[in-house]
TORDREN-665689 format. One record per atom (N, C-alpha, C): x, y, z; atom name; residue number from 1; residue in three letters. Coordinates in pm, whole numbers, plus 50000, padded with zeros to 5 digits. Last residue first. Layout:
REM residues N
     x     y     z atom seq type
     X     Y     Z   CA NUM  ALA
...
END
This chain:
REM residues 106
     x     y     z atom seq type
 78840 07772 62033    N 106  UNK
 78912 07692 61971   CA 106  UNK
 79097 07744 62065    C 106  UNK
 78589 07802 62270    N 105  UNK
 78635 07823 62213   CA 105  UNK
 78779 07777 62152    C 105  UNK
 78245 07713 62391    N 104  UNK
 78393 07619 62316   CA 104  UNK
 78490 07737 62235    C 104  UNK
 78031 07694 62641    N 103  UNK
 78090 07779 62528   CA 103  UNK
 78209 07729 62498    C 103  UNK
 77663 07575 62702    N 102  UNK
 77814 07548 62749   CA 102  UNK
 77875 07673 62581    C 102  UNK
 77412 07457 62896    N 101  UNK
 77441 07588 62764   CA 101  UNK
 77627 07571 62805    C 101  UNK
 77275 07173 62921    N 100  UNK
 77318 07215 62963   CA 100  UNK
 77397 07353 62831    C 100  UNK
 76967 07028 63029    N  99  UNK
 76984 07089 62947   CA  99  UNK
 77125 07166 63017    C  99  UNK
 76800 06694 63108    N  98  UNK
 76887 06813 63199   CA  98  UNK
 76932 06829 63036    C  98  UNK
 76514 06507 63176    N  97  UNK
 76582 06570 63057   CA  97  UNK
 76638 06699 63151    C  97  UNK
 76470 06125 63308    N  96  UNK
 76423 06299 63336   CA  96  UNK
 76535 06347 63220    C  96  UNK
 76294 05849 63328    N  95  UNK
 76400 05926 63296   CA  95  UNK
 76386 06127 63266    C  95  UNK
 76075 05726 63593    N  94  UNK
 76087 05771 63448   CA  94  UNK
 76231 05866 63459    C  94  UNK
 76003 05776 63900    N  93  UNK
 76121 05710 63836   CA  93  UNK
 76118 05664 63687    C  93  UNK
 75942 06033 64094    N  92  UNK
 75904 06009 64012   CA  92  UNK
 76002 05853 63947    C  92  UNK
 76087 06061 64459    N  91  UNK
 75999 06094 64299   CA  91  UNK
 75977 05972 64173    C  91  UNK
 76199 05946 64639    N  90  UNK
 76101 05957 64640   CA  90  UNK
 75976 05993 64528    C  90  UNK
 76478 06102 64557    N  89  UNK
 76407 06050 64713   CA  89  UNK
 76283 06041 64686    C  89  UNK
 76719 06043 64355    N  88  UNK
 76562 06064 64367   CA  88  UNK
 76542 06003 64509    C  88  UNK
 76971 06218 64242    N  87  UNK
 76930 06193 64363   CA  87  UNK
 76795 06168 64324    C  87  UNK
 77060 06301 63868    N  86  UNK
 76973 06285 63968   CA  86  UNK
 77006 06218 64118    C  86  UNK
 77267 06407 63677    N  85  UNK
 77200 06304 63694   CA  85  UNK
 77126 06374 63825    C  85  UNK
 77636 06420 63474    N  84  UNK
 77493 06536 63530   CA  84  UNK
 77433 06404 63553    C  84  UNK
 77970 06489 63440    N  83  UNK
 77882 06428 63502   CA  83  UNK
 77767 06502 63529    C  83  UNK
 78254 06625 63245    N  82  UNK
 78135 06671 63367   CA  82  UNK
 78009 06541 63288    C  82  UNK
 78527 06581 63227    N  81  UNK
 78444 06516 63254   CA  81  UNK
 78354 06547 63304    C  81  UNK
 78903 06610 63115    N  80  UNK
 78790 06639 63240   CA  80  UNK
 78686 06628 63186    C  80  UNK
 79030 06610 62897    N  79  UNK
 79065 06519 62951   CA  79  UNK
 78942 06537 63068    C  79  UNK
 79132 07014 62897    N  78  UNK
 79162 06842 62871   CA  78  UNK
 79104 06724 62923    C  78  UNK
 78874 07129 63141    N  77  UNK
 79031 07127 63103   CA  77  UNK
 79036 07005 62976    C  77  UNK
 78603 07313 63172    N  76  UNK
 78632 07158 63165   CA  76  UNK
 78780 07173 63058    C  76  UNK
 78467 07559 63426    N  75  UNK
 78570 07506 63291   CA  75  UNK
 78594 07375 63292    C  75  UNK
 78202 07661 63488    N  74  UNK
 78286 07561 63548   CA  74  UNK
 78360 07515 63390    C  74  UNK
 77980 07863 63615    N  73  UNK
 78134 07868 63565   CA  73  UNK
 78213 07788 63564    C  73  UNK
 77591 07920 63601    N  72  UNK
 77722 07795 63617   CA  72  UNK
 77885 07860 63578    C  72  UNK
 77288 07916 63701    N  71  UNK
 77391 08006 63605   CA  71  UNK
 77491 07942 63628    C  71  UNK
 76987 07759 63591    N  70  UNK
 77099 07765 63737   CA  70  UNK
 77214 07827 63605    C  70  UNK
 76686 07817 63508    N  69  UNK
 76785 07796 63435   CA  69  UNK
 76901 07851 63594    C  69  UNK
 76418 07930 63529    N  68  UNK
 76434 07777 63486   CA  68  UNK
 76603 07748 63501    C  68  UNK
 76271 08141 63699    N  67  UNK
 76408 08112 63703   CA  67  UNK
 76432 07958 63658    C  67  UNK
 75996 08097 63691    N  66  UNK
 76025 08262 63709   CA  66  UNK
 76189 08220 63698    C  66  UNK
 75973 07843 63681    N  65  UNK
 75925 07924 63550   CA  65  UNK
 75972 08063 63589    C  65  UNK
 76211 07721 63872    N  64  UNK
 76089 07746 63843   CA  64  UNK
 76046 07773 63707    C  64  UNK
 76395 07493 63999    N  63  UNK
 76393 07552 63912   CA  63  UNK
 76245 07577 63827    C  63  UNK
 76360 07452 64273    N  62  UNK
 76407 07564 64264   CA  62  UNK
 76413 07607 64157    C  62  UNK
 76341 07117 64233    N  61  UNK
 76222 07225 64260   CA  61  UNK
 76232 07371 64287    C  61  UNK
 76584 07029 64250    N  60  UNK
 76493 07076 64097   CA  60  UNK
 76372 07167 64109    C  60  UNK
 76794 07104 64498    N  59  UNK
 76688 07006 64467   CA  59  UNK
 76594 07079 64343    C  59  UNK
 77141 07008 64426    N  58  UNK
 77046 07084 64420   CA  58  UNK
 76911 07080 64429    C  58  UNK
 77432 07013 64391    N  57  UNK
 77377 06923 64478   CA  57  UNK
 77238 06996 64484    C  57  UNK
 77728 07060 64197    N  56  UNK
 77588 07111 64209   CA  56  UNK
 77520 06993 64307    C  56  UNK
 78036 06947 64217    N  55  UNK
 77981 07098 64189   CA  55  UNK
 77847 07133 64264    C  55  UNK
 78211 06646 64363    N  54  UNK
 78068 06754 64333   CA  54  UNK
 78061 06867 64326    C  54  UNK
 78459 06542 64164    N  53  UNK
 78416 06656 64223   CA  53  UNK
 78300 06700 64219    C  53  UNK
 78567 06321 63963    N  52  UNK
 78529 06335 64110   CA  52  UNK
 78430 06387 64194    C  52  UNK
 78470 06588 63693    N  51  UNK
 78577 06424 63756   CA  51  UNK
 78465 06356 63874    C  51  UNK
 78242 06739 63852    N  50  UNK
 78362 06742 63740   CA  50  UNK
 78452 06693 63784    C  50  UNK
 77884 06691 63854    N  49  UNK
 78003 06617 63909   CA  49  UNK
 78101 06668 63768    C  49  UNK
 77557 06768 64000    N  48  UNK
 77678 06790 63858   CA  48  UNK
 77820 06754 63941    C  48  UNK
 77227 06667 64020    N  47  UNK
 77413 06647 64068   CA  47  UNK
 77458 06666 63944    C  47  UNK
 76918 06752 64138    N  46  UNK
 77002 06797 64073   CA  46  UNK
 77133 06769 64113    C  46  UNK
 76719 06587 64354    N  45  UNK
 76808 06628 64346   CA  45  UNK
 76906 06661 64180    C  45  UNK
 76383 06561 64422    N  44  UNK
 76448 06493 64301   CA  44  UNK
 76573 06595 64265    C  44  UNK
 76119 06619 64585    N  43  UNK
 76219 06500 64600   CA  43  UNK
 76311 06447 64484    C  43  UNK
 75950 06784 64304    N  42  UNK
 75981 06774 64467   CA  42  UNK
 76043 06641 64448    C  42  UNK
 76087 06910 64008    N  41  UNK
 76034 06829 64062   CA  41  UNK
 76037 06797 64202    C  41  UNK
 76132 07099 63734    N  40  UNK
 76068 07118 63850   CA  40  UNK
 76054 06974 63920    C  40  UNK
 76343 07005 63442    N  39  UNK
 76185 07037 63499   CA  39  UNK
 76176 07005 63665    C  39  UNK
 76644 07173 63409    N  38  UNK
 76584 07042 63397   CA  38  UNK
 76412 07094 63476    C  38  UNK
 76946 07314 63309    N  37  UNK
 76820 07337 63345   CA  37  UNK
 76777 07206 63327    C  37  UNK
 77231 07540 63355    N  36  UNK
 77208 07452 63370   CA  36  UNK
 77074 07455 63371    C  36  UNK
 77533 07737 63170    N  35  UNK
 77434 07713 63279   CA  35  UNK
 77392 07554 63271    C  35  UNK
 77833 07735 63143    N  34  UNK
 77761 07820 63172   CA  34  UNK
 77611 07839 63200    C  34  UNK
 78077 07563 63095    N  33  UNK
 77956 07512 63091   CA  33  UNK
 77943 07666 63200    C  33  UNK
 78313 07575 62865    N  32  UNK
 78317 07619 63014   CA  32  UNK
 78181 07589 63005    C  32  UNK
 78622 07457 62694    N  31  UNK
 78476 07454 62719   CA  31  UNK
 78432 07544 62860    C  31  UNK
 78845 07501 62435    N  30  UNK
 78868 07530 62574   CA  30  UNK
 78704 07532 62584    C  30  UNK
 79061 07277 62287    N  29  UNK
 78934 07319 62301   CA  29  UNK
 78912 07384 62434    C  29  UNK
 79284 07089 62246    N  28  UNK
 79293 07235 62138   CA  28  UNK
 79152 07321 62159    C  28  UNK
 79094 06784 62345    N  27  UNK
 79217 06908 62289   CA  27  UNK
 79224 06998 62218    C  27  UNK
 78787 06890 62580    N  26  UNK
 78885 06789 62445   CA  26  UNK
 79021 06913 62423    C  26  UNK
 78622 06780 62828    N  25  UNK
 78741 06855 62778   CA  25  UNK
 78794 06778 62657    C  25  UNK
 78239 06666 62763    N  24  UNK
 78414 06651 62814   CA  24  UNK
 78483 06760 62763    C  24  UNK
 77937 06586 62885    N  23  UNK
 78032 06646 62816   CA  23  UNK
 78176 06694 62844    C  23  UNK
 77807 06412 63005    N  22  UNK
 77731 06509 62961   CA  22  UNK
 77836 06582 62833    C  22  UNK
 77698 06076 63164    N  21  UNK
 77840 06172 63115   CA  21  UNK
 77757 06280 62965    C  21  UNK
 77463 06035 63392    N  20  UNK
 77549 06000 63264   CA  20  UNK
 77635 06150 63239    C  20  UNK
 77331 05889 63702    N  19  UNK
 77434 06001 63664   CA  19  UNK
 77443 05913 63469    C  19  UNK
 77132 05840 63973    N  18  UNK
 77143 05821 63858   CA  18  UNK
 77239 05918 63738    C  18  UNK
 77142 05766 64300    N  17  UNK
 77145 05829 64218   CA  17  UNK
 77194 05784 64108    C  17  UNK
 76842 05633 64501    N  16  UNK
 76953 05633 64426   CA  16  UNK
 77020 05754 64353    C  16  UNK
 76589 05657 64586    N  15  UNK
 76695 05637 64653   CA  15  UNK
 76792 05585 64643    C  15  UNK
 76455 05480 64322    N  14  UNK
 76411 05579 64397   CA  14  UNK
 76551 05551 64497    C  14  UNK
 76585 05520 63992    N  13  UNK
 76550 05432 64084   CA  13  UNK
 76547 05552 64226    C  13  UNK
 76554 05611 63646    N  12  UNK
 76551 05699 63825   CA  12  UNK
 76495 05572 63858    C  12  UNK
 76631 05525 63360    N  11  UNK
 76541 05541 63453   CA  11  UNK
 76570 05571 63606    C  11  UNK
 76882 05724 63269    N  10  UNK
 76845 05656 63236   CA  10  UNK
 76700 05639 63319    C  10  UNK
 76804 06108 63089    N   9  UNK
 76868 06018 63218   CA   9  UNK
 76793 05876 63178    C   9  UNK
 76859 06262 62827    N   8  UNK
 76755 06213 62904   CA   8  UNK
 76824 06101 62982    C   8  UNK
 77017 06608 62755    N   7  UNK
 77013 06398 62739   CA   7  UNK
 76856 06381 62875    C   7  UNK
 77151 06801 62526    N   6  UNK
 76998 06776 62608   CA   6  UNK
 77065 06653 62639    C   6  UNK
 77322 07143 62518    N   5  UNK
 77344 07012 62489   CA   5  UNK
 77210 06926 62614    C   5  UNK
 77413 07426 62314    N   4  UNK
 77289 07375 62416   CA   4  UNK
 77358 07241 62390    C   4  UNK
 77612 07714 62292    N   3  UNK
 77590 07579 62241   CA   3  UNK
 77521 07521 62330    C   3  UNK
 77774 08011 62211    N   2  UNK
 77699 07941 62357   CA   2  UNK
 77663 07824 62208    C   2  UNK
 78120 08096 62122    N   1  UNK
 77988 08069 62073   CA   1  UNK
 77914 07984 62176    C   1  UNK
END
């Protein structure tokens, strides 16, 4: 079953990055995050992190109205951790909204 999940970042400091925890591996659960979306913005990097691991390094301004939405395969095991947030060079520093479509099956 697809499932949406929203958060709003804390405030964006400029030449920083700003990360919160989006959604985890739980037990007896198998997740896979299947896409990704947030509003358009110049100088304002897209980061998805699982554990450690950078996945997405992206700049937002690719996500248009003709393509809002980044397509994604990234399983979250037990215990694993995907991370979403921002790079801001320069933009804006109000808290920004990342949307992520993810699927759980039991």
């Amino acid at each position: 079953m697809l499932k949406f999940k929203r958060l709003t970042t804390a405030t964006l400091t400029d030449g920083a990055e700003t990360l919160a925890s989006i959604l985890a591996g739980m037990s007896g659960k198998s997740r896979r995050i299947v896409s990704i979306s947030t509003a358009p913005l110049a100088n304002m990097y897209l980061r998805v992190y699982r554990d450690a691991e950078q996945m997405v390094d992206a700049a937002s301004i690719i996500m248009t109205t003709a393509a809002p939405i980044l397509k994604m395969d990234l399983p979250l095991a037990e215990g694993q951790d995907c991370t979403v947030g921002f790079y801001n060079n320069g933009a804006v520093t109000t808290g920004k909204q990342i949307t992520i479509g993810y699927e759980e099956v039991d």
